[in-house]
C-alpha positions in Angstrom: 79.9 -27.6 41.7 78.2 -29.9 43.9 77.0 -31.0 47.5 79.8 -33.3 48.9 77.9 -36.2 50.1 76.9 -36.2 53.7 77.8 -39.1 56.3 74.6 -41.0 57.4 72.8 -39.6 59.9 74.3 -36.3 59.6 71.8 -33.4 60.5 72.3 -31.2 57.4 69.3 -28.8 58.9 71.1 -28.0 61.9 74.7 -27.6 60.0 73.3 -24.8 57.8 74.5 -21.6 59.5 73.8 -18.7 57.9 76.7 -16.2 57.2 79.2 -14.8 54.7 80.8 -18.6 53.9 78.4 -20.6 56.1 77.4 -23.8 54.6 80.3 -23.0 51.9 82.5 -26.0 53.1 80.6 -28.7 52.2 80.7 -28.0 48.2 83.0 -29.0 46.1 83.8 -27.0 42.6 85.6 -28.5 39.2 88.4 -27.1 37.5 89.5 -24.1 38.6 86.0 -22.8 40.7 86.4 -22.1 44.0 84.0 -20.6 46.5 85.5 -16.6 46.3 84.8 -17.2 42.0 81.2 -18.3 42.5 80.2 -16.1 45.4 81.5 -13.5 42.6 79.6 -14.7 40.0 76.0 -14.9 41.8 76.8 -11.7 43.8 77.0 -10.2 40.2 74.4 -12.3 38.4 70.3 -11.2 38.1 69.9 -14.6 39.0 71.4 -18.0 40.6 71.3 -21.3 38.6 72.6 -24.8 39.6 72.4 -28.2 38.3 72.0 -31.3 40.6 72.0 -35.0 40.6 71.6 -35.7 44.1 69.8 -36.4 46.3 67.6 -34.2 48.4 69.8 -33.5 51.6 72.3 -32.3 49.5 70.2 -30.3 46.7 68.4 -28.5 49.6 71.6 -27.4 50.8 72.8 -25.8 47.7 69.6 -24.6 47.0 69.3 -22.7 50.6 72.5 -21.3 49.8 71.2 -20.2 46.8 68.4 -18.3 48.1 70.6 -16.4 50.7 71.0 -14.4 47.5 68.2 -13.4 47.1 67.4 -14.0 43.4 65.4 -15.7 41.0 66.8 -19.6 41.2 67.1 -22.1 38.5 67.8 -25.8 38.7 68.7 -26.0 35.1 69.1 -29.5 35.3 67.7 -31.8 37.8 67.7 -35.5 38.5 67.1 -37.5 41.5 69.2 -40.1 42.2 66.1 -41.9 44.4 62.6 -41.6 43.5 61.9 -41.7 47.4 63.4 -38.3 47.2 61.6 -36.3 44.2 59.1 -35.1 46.9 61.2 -34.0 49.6 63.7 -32.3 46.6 60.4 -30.6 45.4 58.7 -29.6 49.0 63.0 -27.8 49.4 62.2 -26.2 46.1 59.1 -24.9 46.7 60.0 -23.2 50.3 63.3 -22.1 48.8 61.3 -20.4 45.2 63.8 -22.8 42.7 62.4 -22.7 39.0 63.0 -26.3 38.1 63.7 -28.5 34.9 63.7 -32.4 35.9 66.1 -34.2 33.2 63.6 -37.2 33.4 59.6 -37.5 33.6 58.2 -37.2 37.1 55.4 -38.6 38.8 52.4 -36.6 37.4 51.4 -36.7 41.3 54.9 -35.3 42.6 54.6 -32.4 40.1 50.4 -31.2 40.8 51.1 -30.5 44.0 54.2 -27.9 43.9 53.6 -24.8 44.5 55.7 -22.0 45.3 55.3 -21.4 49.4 55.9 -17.6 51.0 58.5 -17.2 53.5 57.1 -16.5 57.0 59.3 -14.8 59.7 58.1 -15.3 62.9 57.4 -12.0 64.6 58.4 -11.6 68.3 56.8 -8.6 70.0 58.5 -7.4 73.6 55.1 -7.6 75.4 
């Protein structure tokens, strides 16, 4: 499964609607996956894992999907395309909690500063 590539200029941030499917229609699956088989499979699973080789627009949207699951998430296999990306791939992981195995060395700079970042809510109060 993977991210089909977005069209330049296309904001991926304000696509990603939240919802049963939301976001769903801009992977694409090999063989005989489909979104119902997957959905099944992480709704089932103690935890979500993905590979990726893309780049970060389109990692950060599987990985946001991903976290609507609200389970531990592994990038069993990651590589960046564009080393312009790593730290925009890693600042997506961090917000979004994915445990992460790069398939090539990093930047010992890029990896010292990841860190795991808590989710914040804003709270409205009716005052």
């Amino acid at each position: 499964m993977k991210v089909k590539p977005f069209p330049e200029k296309f904001d991926y941030w304000g696509k990603l609607v939240h919802g049963r499917y939301a976001g769903w229609t801009h992977l694409e699956y090999e063989g005989c996956s489909d979104p119902e088989l997957v959905n099944r499979i992480w709704s089932l699973s103690d935890v979500v894992s993905f590979e990726s080789r893309q780049g970060h627009a389109e990692t950060g949207w599987l990985a946001s999907i991903c976290f609507r699951y609200g389970r531990p998430i592994f990038c069993t296999r990651w590589e960046c395309p564009d080393e312009g990306e790593i730290e925009e791939t890693l600042e997506r992981f961090s917000i979004s909690h994915v445990f992460w195995y790069s398939a090539k060395p990093l930047n010992g700079n890029s990896v010292s500063s990841f860190r795991f970042r808590p989710v914040v809510t804003e709270q409205v109060t009716d005052e």
